[in-house]
Steps between C-alpha positions, in 0.01 A plus 500: 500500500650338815594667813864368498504722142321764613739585787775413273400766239402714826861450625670572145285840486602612789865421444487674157335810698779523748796467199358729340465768784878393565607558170297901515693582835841355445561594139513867533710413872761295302492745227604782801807270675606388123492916405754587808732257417526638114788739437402841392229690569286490230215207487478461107787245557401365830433132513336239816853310449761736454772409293740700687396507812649829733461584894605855337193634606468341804816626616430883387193474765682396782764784410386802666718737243329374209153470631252595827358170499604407827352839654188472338476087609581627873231796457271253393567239740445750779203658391310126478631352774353883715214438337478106556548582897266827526213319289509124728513780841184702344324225331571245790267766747243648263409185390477312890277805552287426228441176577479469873363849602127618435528867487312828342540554104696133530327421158509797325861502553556116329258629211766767450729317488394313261434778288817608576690196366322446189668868394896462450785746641553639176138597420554769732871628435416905455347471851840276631741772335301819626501361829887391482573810431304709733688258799834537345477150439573506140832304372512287837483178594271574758289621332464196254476284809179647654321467107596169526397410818206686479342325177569175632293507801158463381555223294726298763251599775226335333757180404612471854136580700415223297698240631490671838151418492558160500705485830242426771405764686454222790908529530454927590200408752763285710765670441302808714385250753836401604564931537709604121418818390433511166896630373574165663223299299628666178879461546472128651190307381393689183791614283674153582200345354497741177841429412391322124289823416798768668733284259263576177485847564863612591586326167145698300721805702802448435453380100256830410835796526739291407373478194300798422578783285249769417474606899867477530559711145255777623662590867858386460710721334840490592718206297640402859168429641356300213353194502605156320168576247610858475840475469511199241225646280742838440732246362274392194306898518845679323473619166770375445774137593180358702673212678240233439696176595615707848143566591424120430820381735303782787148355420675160592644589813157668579345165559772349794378691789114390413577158433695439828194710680249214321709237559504593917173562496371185288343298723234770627386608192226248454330498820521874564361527118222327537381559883555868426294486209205299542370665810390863541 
């Protein structure tokens, strides 16, 4: 066989692979945008092309005596965009003192932390609600913000020491020659520096509550202080009139705030990717 057909049949492959993996994550999206635009609320009758297409549900979102939509959109919004900022401040200085500080238990600590990431939030929810509750920090926002912010540092401090580690350390040394302190090497050489690996993890931050559920089910539980998971999942949870094709309209609207946040943040992704996690 030739090498012109070999990386034809290579090339073909590969296309077929990527259709295919197209087809698996689009069909069920199309199926969700073609479902909110159905009238009714039942999905028996639902279609991808509806043949009578409505904004009916649409409209009883944005309608704040019909629905809580918007409340629970701006209680979500909040709560990610806290957690976005508190995670980059935490992250940005646990992980510049991992990498340029030598220090006692220094190891230990990262080896925790990687222990610590491989476990997820929910794995330890009895322990998360007892404690809520013995801080009065059950049903608040607040309290959902520190879970947050606290299971996403030891995986973004290991993503972001990473690619900290590949700034040279030659930049610090003159930096302290020419008399900065070491707020002023952080703030002004460093963090500029990081900005492709601070871009990956405010949007890891600010992606993990807006779309979680369990955490949010288990400590909110006023209706007014729902979440966009919490809040749309109670309407497709009633016994009875679950409003199927309303939740698919919300799951829609779900996806505008991360796609703008993606979209801003594009063009760091692949370097801080792949600096942050190819050296340790």
């Amino acid at each position: 066989m030739s090498i012109k057909r070999q990386k034809y049949l290579r090339l073909t492959g590969t296309y077929l692979i990527i259709m295919v993996m197209f087809a698996i994550i689009f069909y069920p999206l199309l199926w969700i945008v073609g479902s909110s635009f159905n009238p009714g609320q039942s999905l028996s009758g639902s279609s991808i092309i509806p043949k009578n297409a409505t904004l009916d549900h649409y409209k009883e979102l944005f309608d704040t005596n019909q629905s809580a939509y918007l409340l629970w959109y701006w209680n979500s919004l909040k709560i990610s965009v806290l957690t976005m900022v508190f995670t980059v401040i935490l992250v940005s200085f646990t992980a510049y003192s991992f990498s340029r500080y030598r220090f006692i238990g220094r190891k230990n600590s990262l080896m925790t932390f990687l222990i610590l990431q491989m476990i997820p939030n929910f794995a330890a929810l009895i322990a998360i609600f007892i404690l809520a509750l013995l801080t009065g920090l059950l049903d608040t926002h607040l309290g959902l913000i520190l879970v947050y912010v606290g299971g996403a540092i030891p995986m973004n401090t290991w993503l972001m020491k990473g690619y900290l580690d590949t700034i040279p350390k030659e930049l610090d040394e003159s930096a302290k020659m020419d008399g900065a302190g070491h707020l002023r090497i952080f703030f002004q050489i460093v963090m500029p520096l990081a900005t492709p690996i601070i871009a990956v993890v405010a949007l890891f931050a600010f992606i993990a509550p807006f779309g979680d559920f369990i955490l949010a089910r288990v400590l909110l539980r006023s209706e007014e202080k729902y979440t966009l998971a919490v809040g749309l999942y109670d309407l497709v949870a009633k016994q009875f009139g679950a409003e199927f094709t309303t939740f698919a309209a919300g799951a829609v609207l779900i996806a505008v705030p991360i796609a703008i946040l993606f979209l801003s943040f594009q063009k760091y992704f692949v370097s801080g990717l792949t600096a942050g996690g190819t050296k340790g």
